[in-house]
mmCIF file of the C-alpha atoms, coordinates in Angstrom:
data_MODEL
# 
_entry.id   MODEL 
# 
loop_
_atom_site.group_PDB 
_atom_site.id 
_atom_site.type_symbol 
_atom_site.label_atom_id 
_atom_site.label_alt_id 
_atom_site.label_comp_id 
_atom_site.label_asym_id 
_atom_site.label_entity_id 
_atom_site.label_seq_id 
_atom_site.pdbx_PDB_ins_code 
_atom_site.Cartn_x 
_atom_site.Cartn_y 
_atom_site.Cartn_z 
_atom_site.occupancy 
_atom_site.B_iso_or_equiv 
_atom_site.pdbx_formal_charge 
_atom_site.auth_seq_id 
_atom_site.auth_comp_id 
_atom_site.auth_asym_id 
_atom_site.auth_atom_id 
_atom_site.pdbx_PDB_model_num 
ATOM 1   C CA . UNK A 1 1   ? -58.596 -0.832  47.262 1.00 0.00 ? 1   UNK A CA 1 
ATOM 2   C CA . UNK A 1 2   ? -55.338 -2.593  46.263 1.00 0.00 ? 2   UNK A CA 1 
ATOM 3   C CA . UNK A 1 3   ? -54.094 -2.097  42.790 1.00 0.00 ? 3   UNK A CA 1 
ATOM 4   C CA . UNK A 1 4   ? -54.872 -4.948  40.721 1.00 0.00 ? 4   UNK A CA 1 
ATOM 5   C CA . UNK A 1 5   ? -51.309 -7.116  39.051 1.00 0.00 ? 5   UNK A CA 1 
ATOM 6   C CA . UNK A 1 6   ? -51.085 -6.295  35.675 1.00 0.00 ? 6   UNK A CA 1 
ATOM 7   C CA . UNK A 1 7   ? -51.322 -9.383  32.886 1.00 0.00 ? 7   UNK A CA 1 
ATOM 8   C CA . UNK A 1 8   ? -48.677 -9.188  30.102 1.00 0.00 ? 8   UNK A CA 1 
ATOM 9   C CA . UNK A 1 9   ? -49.894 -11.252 27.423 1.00 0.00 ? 9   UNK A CA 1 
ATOM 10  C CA . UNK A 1 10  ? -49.762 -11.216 23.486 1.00 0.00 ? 10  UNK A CA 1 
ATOM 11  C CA . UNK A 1 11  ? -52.507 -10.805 21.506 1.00 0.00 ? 11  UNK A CA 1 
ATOM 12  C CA . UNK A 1 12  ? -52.816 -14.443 20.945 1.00 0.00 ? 12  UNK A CA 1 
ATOM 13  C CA . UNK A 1 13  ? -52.395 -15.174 24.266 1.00 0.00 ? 13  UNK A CA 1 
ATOM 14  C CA . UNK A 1 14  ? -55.373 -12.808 25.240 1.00 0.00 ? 14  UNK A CA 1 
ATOM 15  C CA . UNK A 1 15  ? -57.564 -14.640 22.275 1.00 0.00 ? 15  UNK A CA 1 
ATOM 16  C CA . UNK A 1 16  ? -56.642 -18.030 23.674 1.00 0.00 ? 16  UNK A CA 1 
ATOM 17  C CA . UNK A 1 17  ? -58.050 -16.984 26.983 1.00 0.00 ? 17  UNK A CA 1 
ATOM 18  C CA . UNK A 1 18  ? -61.056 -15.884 25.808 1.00 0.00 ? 18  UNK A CA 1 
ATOM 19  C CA . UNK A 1 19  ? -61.767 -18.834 23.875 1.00 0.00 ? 19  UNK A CA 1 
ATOM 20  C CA . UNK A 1 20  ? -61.332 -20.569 27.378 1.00 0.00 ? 20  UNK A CA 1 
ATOM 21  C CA . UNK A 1 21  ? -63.740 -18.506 28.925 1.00 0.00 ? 21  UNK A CA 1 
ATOM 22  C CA . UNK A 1 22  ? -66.561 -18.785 26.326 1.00 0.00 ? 22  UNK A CA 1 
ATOM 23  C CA . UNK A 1 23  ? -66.176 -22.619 26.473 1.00 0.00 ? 23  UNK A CA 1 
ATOM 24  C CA . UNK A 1 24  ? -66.253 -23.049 29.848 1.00 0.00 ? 24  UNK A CA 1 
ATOM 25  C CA . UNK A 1 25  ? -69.116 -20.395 30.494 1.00 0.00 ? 25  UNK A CA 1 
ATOM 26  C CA . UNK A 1 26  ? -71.150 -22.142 27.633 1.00 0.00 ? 26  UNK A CA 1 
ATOM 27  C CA . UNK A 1 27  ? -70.103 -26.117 27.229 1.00 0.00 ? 27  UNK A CA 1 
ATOM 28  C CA . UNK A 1 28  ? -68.506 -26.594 30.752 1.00 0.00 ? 28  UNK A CA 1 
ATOM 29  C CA . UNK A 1 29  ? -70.594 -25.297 33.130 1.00 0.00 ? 29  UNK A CA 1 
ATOM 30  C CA . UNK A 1 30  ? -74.111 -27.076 31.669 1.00 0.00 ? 30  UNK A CA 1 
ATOM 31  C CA . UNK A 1 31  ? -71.735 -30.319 31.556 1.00 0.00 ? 31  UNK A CA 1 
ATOM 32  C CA . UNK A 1 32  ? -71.443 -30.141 35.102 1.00 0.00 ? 32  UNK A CA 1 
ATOM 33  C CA . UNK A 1 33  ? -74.929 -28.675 36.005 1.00 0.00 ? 33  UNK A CA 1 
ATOM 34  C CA . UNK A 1 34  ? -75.740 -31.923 34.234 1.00 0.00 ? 34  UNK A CA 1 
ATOM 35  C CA . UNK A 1 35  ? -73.580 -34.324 36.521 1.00 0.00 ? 35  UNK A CA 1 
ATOM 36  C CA . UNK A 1 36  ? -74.815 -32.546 39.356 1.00 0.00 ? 36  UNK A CA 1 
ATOM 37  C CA . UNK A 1 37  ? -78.608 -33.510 38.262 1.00 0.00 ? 37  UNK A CA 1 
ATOM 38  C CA . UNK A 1 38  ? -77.378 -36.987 37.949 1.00 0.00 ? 38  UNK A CA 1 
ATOM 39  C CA . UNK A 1 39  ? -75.561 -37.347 41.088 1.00 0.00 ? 39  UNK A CA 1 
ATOM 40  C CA . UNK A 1 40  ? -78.801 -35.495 42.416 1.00 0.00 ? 40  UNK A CA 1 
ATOM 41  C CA . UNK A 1 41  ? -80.829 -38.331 41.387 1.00 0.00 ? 41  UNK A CA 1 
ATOM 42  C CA . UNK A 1 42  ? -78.918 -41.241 43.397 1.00 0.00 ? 42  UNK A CA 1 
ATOM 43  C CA . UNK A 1 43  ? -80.025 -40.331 46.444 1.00 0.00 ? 43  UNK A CA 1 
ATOM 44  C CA . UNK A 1 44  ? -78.619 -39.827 49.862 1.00 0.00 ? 44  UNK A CA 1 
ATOM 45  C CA . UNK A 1 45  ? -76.043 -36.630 49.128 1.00 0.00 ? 45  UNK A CA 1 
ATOM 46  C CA . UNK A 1 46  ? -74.413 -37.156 52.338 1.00 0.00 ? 46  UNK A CA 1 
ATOM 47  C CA . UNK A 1 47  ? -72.697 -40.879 51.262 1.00 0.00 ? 47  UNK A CA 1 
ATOM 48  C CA . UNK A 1 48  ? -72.766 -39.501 47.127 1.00 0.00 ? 48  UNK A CA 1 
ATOM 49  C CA . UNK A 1 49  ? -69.311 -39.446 45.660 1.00 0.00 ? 49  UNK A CA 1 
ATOM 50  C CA . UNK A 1 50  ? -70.521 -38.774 42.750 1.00 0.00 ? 50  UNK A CA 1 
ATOM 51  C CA . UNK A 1 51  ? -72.000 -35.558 44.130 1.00 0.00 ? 51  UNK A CA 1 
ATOM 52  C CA . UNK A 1 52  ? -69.352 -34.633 45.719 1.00 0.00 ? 52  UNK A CA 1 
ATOM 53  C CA . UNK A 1 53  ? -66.646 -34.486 42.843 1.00 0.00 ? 53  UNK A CA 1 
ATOM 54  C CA . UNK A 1 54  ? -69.277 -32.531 40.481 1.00 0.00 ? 54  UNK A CA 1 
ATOM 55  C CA . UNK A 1 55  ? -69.824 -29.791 43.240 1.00 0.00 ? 55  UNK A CA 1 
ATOM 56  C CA . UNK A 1 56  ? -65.584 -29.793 43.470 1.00 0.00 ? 56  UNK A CA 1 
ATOM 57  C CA . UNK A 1 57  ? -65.459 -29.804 39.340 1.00 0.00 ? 57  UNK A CA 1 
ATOM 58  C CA . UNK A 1 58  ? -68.233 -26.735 39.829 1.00 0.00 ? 58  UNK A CA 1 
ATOM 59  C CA . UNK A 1 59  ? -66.126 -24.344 41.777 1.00 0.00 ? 59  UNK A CA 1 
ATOM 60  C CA . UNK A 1 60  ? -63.118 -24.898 40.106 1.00 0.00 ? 60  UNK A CA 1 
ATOM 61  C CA . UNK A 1 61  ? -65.091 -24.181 37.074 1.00 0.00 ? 61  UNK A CA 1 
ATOM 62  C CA . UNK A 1 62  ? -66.126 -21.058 38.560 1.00 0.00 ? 62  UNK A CA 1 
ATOM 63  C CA . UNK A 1 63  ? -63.069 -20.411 39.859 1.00 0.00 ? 63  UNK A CA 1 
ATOM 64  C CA . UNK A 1 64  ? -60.815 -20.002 36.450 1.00 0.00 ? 64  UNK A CA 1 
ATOM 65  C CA . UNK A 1 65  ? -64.291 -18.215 34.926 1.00 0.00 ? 65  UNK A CA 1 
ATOM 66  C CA . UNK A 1 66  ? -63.216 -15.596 37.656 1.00 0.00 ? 66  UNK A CA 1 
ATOM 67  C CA . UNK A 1 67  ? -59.612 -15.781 36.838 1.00 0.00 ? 67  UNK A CA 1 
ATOM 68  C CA . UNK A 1 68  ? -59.805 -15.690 32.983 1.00 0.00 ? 68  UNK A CA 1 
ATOM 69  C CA . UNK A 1 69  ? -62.244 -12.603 33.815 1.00 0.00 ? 69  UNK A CA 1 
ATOM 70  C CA . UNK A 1 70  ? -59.540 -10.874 36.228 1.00 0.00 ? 70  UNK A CA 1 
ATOM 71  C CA . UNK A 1 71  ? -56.920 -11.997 33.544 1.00 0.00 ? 71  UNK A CA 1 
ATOM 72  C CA . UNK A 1 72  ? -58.492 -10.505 30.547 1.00 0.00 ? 72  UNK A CA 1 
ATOM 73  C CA . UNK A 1 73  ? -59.846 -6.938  32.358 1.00 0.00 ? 73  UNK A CA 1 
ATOM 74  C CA . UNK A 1 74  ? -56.102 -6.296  33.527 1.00 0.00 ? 74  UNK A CA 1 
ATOM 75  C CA . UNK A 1 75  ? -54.611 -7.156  30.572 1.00 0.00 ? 75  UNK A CA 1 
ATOM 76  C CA . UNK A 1 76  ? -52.068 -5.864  29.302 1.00 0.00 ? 76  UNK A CA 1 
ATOM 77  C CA . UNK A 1 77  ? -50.561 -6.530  25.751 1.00 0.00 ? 77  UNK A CA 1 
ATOM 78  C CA . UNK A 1 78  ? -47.119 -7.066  24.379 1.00 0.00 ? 78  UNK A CA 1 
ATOM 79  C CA . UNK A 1 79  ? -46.555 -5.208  21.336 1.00 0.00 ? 79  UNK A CA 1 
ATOM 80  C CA . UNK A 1 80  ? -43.817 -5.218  18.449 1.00 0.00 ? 80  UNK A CA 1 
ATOM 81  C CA . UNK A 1 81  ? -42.309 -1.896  19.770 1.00 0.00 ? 81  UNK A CA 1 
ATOM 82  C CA . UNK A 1 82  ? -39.604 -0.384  17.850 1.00 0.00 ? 82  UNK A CA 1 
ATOM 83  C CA . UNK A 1 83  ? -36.931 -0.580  20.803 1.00 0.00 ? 83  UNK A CA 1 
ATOM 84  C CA . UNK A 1 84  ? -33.381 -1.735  20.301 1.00 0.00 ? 84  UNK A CA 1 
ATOM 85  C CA . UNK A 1 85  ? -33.829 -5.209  18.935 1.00 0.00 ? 85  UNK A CA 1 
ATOM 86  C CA . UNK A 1 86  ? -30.491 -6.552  20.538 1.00 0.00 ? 86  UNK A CA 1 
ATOM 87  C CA . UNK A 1 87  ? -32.312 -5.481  23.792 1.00 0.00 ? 87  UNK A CA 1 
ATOM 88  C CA . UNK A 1 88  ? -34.076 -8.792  25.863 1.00 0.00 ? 88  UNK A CA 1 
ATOM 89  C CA . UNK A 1 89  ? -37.788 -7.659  26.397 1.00 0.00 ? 89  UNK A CA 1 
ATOM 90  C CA . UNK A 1 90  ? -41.106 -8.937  27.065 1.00 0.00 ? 90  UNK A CA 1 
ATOM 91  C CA . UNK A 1 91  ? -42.605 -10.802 23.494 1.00 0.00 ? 91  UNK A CA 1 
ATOM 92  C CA . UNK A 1 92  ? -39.108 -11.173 22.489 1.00 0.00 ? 92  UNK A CA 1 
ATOM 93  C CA . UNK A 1 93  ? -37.356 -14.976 21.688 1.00 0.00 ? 93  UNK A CA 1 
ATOM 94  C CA . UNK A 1 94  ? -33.947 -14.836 23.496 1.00 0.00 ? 94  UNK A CA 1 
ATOM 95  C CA . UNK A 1 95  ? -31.260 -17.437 22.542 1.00 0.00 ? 95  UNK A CA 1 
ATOM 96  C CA . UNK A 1 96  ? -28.162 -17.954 24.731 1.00 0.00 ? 96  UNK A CA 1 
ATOM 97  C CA . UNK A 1 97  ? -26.004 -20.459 25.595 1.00 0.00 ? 97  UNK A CA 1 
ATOM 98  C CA . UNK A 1 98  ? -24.857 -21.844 29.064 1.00 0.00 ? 98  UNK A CA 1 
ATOM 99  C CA . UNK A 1 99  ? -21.547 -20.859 30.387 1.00 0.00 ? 99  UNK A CA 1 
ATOM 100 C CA . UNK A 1 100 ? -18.829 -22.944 30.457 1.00 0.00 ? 100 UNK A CA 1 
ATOM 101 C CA . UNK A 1 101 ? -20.521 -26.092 28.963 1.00 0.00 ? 101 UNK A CA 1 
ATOM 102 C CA . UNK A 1 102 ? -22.201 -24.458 25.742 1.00 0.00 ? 102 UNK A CA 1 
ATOM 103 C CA . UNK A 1 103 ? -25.501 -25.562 26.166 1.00 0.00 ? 103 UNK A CA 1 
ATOM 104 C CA . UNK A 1 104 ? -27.696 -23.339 23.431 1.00 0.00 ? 104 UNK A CA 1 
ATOM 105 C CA . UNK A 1 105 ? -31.533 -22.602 25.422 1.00 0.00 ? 105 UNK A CA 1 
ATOM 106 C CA . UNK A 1 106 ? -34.166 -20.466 23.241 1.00 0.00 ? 106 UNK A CA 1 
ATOM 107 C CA . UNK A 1 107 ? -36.679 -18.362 25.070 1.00 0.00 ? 107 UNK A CA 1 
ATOM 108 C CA . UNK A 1 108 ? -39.488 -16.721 24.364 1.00 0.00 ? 108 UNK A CA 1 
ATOM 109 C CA . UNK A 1 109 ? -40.201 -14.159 27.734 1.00 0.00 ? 109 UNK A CA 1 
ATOM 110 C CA . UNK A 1 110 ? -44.059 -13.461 27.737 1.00 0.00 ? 110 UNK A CA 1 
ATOM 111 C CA . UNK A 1 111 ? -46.644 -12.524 30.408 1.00 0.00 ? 111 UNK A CA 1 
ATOM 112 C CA . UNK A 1 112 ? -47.568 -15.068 33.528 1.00 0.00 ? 112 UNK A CA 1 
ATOM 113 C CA . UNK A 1 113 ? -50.729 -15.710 31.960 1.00 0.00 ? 113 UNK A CA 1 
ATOM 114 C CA . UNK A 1 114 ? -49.082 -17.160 29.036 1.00 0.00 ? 114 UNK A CA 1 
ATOM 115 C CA . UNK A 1 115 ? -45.953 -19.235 30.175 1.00 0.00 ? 115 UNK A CA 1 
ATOM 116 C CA . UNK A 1 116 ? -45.447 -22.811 29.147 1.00 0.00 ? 116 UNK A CA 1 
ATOM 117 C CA . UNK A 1 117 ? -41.797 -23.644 30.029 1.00 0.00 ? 117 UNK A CA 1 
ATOM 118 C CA . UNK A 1 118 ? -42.280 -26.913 27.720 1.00 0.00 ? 118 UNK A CA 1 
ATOM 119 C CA . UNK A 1 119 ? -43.217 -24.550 24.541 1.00 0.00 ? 119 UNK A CA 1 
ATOM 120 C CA . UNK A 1 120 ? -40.430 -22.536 25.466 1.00 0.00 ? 120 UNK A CA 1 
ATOM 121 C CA . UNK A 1 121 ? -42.013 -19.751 26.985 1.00 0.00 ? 121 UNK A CA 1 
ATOM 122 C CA . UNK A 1 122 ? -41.772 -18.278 30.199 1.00 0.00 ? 122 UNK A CA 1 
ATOM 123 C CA . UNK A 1 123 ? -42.712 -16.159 32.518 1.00 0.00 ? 123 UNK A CA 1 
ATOM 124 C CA . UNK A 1 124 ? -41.476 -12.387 32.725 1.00 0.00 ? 124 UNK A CA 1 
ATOM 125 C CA . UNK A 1 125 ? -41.489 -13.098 36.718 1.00 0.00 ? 125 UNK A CA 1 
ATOM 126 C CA . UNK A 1 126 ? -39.364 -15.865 36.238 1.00 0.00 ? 126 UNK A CA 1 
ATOM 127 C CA . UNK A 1 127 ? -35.958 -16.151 37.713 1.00 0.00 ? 127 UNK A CA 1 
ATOM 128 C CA . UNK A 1 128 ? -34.367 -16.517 34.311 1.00 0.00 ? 128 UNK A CA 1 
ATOM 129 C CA . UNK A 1 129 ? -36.484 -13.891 32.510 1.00 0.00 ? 129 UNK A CA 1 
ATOM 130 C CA . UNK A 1 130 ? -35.861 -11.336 35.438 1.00 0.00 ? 130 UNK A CA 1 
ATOM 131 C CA . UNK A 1 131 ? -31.841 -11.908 34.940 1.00 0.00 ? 131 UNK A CA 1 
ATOM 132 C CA . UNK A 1 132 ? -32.069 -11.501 31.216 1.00 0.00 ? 132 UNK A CA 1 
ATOM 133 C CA . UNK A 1 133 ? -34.685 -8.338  30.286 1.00 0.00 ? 133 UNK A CA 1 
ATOM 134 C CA . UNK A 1 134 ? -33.327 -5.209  29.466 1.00 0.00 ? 134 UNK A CA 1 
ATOM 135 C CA . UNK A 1 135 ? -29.696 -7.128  28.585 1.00 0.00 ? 135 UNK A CA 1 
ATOM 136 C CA . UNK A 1 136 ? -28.020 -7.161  25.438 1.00 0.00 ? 136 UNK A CA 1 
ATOM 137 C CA . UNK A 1 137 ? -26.958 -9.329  22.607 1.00 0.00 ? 137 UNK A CA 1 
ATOM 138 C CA . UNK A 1 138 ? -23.105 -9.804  23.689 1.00 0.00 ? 138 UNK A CA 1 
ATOM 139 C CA . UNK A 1 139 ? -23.731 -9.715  27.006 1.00 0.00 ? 139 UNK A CA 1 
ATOM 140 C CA . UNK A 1 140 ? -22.662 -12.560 29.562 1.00 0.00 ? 140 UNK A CA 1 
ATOM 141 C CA . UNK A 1 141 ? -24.983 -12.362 32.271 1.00 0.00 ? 141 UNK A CA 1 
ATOM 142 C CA . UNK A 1 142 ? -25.304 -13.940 35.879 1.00 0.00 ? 142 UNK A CA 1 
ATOM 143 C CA . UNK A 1 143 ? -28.773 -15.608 36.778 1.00 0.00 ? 143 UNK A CA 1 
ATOM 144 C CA . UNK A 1 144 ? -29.651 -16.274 39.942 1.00 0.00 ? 144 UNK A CA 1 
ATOM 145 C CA . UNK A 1 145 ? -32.257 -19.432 39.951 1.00 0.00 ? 145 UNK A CA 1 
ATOM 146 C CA . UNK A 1 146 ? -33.470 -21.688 42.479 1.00 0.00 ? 146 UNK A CA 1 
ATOM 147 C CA . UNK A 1 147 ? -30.805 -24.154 41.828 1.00 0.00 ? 147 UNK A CA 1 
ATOM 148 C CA . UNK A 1 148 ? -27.967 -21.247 41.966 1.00 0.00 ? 148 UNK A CA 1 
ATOM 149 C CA . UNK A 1 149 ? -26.428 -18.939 39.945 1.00 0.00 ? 149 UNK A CA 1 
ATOM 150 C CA . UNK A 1 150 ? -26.053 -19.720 36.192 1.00 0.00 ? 150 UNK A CA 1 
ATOM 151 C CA . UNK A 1 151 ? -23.908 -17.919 33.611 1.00 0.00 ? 151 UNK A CA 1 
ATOM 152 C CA . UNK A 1 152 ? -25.355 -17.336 30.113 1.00 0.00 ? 152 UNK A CA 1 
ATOM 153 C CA . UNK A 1 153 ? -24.487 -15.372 27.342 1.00 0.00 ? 153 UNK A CA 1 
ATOM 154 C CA . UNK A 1 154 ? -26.951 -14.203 25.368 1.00 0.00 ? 154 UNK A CA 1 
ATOM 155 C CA . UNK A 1 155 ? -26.384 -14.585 21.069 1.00 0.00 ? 155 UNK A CA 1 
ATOM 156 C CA . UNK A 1 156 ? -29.430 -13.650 19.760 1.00 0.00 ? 156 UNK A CA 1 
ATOM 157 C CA . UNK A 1 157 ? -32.862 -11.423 19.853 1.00 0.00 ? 157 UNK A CA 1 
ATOM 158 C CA . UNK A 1 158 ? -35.784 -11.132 18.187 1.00 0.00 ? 158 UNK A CA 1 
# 
């Protein structure tokens, strides 16, 4: 059997998730049992749109159950380690600015399971992430992105 990926996350991040999971196990799923009754009870499944888009809401229901599960067994979680904190690393915020124009990003690099580019976190798998872990405070760095190569330099951890 194939080894199963590996889910950074923070601890937060792992309680969030299981919050999901416990709703959607206990409110969501008897929702939609519920519409499915209802739709049920119109008759003729065949010609029952109604039907039809509970069984759809059902499975992907089942299917994030199943993902949040997979998520949370291989999870594994960021910690405050006491590495070099002018090192880039996963559960760090990153700030750098864009080279030549000066454009100042901030960054915080967490797990896949976690990313949400318009909270300002991404993805450790991410083009931007992968160019700047393991790099230092100081450092000028070229990123290679989908849109090309971009030139940072990175002015603060932590």
């Amino acid at each position: 059997m194939a080894e199963e990926k590996e889910y950074y996350m923070t601890q937060e991040g792992k309680e969030k998730l299981e919050q999901e999971l416990e709703y959607l196990k206990t409110e969501k799923r008897k929702e939609v049992v519920e519409r499915i009754k209802v739709a049920r009870s119109f008759g003729d499944l065949s010609e029952n749109s109604e039907y039809d888009a509970a069984k759809d809401e059902q499975a992907f229901v089942e299917s994030r159950i199943a993902q949040i599960e997979k998520m949370i067994r291989n999870a594994v979680i960021i910690e405050d380690s006491n590495d070099d904190p002018n090192v880039v690393a996963i559960g760090k915020k990153v700030k750098f600015i864009e080279l030549p124009d000066g454009d100042e990003e901030t960054y915080m690099i967490v797990g896949s399971a976690e990313s949400d580019p318009l909270e300002g976190k991404i993805s450790n798998d991410s083009p931007m992430a992968k160019g700047l872990l393991g790099k230092r405070i100081g450092e000028e760095v070229v990123v290679q992105t989908p849109g090309g190569e971009l030139n940072v330099k990175i002015i603060e951890v932590s």
